[in-house]
RODO-2510 file (C-alpha; in nm, 4 decimals, decimal comma):
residues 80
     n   res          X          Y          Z
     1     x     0,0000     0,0000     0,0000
     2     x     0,0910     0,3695    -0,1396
     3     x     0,2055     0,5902     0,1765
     4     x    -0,0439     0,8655     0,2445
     5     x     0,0314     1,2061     0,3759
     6     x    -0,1004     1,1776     0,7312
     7     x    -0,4558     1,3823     0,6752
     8     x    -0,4542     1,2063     0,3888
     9     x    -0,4519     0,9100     0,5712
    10     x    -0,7059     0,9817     0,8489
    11     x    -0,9835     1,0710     0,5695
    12     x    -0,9129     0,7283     0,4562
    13     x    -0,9379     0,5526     0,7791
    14     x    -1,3045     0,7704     0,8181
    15     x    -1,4393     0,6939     0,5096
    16     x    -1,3589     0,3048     0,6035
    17     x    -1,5523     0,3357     0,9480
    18     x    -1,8417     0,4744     0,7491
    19     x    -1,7869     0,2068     0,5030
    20     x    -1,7631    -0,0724     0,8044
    21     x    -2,0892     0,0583     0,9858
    22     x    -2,2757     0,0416     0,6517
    23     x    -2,4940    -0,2535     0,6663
    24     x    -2,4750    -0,2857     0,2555
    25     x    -2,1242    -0,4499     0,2985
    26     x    -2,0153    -0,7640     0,2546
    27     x    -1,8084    -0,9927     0,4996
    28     x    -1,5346    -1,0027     0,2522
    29     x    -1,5592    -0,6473     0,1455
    30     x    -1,5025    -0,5699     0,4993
    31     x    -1,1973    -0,7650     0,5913
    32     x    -1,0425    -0,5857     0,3348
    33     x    -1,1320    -0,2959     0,4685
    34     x    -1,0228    -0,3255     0,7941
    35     x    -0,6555    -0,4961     0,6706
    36     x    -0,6327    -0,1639     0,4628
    37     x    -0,7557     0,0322     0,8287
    38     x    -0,4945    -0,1574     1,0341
    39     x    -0,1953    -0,0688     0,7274
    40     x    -0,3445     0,3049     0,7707
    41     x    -0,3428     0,3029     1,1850
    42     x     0,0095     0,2068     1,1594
    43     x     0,1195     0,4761     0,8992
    44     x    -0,0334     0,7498     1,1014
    45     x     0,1467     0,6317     1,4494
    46     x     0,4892     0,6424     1,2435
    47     x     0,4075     0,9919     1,1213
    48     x     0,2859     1,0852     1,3993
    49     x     0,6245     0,9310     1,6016
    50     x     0,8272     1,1042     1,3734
    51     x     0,6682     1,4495     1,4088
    52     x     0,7391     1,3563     1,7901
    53     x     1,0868     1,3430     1,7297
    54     x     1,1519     1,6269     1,5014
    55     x     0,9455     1,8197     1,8363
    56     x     1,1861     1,7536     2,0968
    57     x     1,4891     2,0119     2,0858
    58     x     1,8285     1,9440     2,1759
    59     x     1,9544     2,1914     2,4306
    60     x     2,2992     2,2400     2,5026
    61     x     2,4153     2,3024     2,8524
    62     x     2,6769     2,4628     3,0415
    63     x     2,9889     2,2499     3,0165
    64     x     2,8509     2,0875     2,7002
    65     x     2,6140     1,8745     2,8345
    66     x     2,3633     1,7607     2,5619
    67     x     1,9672     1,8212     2,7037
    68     x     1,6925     1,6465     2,5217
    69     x     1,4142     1,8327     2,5956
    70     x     1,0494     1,8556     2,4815
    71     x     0,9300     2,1642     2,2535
    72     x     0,7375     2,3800     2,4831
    73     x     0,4262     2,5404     2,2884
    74     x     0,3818     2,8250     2,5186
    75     x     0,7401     3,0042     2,4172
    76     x     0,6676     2,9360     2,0775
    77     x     0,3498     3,1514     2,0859
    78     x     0,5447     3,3763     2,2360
    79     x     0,7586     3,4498     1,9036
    80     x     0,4783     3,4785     1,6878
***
């Protein structure tokens, strides 16, 4: 399966809950379905990991210490 940009991805996933509650569905249909949900749910936690990572900032402290340290909202607001 073709990687999705992450919004990309969730619009997928919704359209295949809609498609899952639909009673018009077949039991084959929707194993499909929900493989191609599962392959979706686990694209979106990597992106969503990696985002994560690219988030937390490396700090350096006195003595050249190495920090890592999560990206606080707040003070970016602040430079807005």
């Amino acid at each position: 399966m073709k990687e999705l940009a992450f919004e990309e991805a969730l619009k997928r996933l919704e359209r295949i809950v809609e498609d899952l509650e639909s009673e018009e569905i077949s039991l084959e249909a929707s194993l499909k379905k929900y493989e191609e949900g599962i392959s979706l749910i686990k694209q979106c936690h990597k992106k969503i990991e990696e985002a994560r990572k690219k988030i937390e900032v490396l700090i350096k402290k006195e003595g050249g210490k190495l920090e890592l340290k999560g990206f606080d909202e707040s003070a970016a607001k602040e430079d807005d």
